[in-house]
N, C-alpha and C positions, 0 to 999 in steps of 0.2 A: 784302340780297337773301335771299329765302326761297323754296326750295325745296319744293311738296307732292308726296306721295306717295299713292296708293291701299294700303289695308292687302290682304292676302293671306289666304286660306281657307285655306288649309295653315300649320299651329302646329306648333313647335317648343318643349318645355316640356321636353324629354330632357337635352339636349348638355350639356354644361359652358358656363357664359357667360364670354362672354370679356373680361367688365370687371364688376367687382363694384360701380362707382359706378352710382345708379342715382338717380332723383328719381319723384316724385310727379305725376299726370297731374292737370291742373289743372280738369275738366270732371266729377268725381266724383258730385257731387250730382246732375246730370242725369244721367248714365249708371246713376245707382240705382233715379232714377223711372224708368228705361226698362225695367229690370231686377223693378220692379213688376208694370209691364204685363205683361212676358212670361211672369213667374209664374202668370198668371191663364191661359196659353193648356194645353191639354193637349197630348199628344206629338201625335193627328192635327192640330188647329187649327196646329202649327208643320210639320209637314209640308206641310200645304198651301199656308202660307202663303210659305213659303221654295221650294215645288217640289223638298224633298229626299227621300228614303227614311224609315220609319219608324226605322230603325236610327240615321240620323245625327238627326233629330229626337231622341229618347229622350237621343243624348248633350248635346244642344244646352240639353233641356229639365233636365237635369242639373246640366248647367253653371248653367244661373240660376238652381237651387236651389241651388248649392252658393257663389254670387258672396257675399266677403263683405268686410269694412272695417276696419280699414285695411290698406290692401294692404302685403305685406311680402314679403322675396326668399324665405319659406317659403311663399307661399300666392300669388304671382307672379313675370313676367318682367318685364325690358326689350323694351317695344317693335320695336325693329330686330334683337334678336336672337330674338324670337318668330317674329314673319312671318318665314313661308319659299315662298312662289311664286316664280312666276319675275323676277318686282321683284327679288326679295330674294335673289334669286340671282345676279343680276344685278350688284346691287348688292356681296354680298361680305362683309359689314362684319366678322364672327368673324374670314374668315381676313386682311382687308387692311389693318383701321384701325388706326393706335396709338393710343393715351391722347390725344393731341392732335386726330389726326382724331377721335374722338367727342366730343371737347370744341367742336369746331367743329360737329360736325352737331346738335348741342345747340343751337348758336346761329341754325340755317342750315338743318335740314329738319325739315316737319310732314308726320306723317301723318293722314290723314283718317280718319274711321271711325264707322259705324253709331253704334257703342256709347259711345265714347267721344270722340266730336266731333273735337278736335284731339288727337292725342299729338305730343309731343319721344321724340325716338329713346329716351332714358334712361328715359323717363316707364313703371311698372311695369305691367302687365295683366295682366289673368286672361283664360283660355280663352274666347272667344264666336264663335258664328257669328250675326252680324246687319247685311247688306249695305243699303249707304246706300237702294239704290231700293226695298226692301220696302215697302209699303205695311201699316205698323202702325199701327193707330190709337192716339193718345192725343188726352189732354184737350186738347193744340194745333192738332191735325186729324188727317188721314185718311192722314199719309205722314211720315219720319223725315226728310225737307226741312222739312215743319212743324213737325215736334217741335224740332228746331235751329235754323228761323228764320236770325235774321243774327246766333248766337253764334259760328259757326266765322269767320265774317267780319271780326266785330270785334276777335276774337281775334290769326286773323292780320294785320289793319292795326298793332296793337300791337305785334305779333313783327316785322313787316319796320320798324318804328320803330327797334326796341333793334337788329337788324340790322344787320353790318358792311355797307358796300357802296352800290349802287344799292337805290333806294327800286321795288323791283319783287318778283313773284311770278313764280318759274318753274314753270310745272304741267306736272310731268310725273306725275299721274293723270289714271285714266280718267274719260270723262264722266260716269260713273255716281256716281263722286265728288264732282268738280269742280264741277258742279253745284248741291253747296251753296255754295259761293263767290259771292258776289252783286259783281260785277266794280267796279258802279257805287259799291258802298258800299265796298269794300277803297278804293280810294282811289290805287291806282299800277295800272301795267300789270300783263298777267296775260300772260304769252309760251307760250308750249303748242308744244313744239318738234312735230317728225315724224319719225317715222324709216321711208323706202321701202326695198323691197329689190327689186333688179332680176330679173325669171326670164332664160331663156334667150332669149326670143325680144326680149329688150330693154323689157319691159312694166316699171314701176313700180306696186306697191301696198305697203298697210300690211300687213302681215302677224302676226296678232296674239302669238303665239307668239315674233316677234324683236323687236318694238316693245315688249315688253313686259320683256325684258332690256335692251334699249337704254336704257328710262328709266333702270334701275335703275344702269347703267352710266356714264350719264349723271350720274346725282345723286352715285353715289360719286366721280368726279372733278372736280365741282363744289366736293364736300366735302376733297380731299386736295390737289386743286391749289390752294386758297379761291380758289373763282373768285366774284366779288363785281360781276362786272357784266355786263351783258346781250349788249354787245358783243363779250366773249371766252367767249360759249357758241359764235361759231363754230369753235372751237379744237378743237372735241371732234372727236377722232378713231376713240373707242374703237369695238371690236367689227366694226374693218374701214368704219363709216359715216364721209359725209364731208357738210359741207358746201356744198350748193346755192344759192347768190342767186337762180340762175333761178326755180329752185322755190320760193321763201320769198317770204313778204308780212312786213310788221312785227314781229306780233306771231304768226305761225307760223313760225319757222324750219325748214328741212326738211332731213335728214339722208341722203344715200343713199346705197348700199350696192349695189356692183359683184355680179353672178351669180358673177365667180370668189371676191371674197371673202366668199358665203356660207358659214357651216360647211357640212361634208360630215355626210348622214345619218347615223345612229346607226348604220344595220346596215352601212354602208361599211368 
């Protein structure tokens, strides 16, 4: 069973890392050509195309002058301990994994990503900002969907192969990700949990801000408790969400989450 993830805008390249084993991300040579192209853009052509500030362009456009091979723990990170949104917060992994749980989410979660198609948690990265739905051209076409085509796919049908478990994909990325997944070609199911949270007046919605820790909550107890089959995702209890049958079809299970066990606001 494999677990994906959506990578996170906010990097972490400061802390001290909390596991010095680290591997190689397998998708390098494509993420160089991509790193070509973007050479070519100036800081406005990447503002615009990104819809960021001239300021965070300038450091974007930096950064892919500065991307370079082979990557090493002086001149990158690990993966799971770079991304820091609220996935990744969600998720925990500095302060909750031991040696073993990263040696399982080695085996057990992929993150997606613009720039580097598929990472494993360990797999090392350097700085980028380049979101799966940008529409960059290259020589593939007109969008980073074409530029990847069905490699992140065949990629992971080979990873839930070597995979302990059920022969399944649990997505908990965003669509913006997920996306490039081509469902038909991966070859097993694709489950894409929910997580609702109820307001006061008893209304269920997604709520992006808690769905978005959920996942990460989710995958981290997938990965501690190795949970390895599809039938005991409804076990997840974290973060106060519970399991719905009413609510759930097949292949969306849905998670909800009572108005009293919302966290209470920040300024409370």
């Amino acid at each position: 069973m494999i677990t994906i993830l959506s990578p996170a805008k906010s990097l972490d390249f400061t802390s001290k890392p909390a596991t010095r084993v680290f591997t190689q991300p397998r998708l390098v040579a494509e993420s160089s050509h991509l790193i070509d192209a973007l050479r070519q853009l100036s800081v406005s052509e990447v503002a615009g195309l990104m819809r960021i500030s001239d300021e965070l362009a300038a450091l974007n456009v930096q950064r892919y002058a500065d991307f370079t091979t082979p990557f090493t723990r002086q001149n990158a990170r690990q993966a799971i301990l770079t991304f820091d949104g609220d996935v990744y917060q969600g998720l925990d992994a500095p302060a909750t994994f031991t040696t073993r749980d990263y040696t399982e989410a080695q085996k057990t979660v992929r993150i997606l990503s613009g720039l580097y198609g598929v990472l494993r948690p360990l797999d090392l990265m350097q700085p980028y900002r380049l979101e799966m739905g940008i529409r960059l051209r290259t020589q593939r076409g007109p969008s980073l969907y074409a530029y990847w085509g069905d490699i992140p796919t065949r990629l992971l049908a080979e990873d839930v192969a070597a995979s302990p478990g059920s022969r399944v994909v649990v997505n908990l990325a965003s669509e913006e990700y997920s996306s490039v997944v081509r469902p038909r070609e991966l070859g097993v199911p694709l489950v894409s949990p929910r997580f609702l949270d109820t307001d006061a007046r008893g209304r269920r919605s997604i709520v992006s801000f808690y769905a978005k820790r959920a996942r990460g909550a989710m995958a981290a107890w997938i990965v501690r408790e190795r949970i390895h089959s599809r039938a005991k995702l409804a076990g997840f209890t974290g973060l106060g969400y519970r399991f719905d049958a009413a609510a759930s079809t097949g292949d969306a299970p849905a998670f909800v989450r009572s108005f009293e066990d919302r966290p209470l606001p920040a300024s409370a």
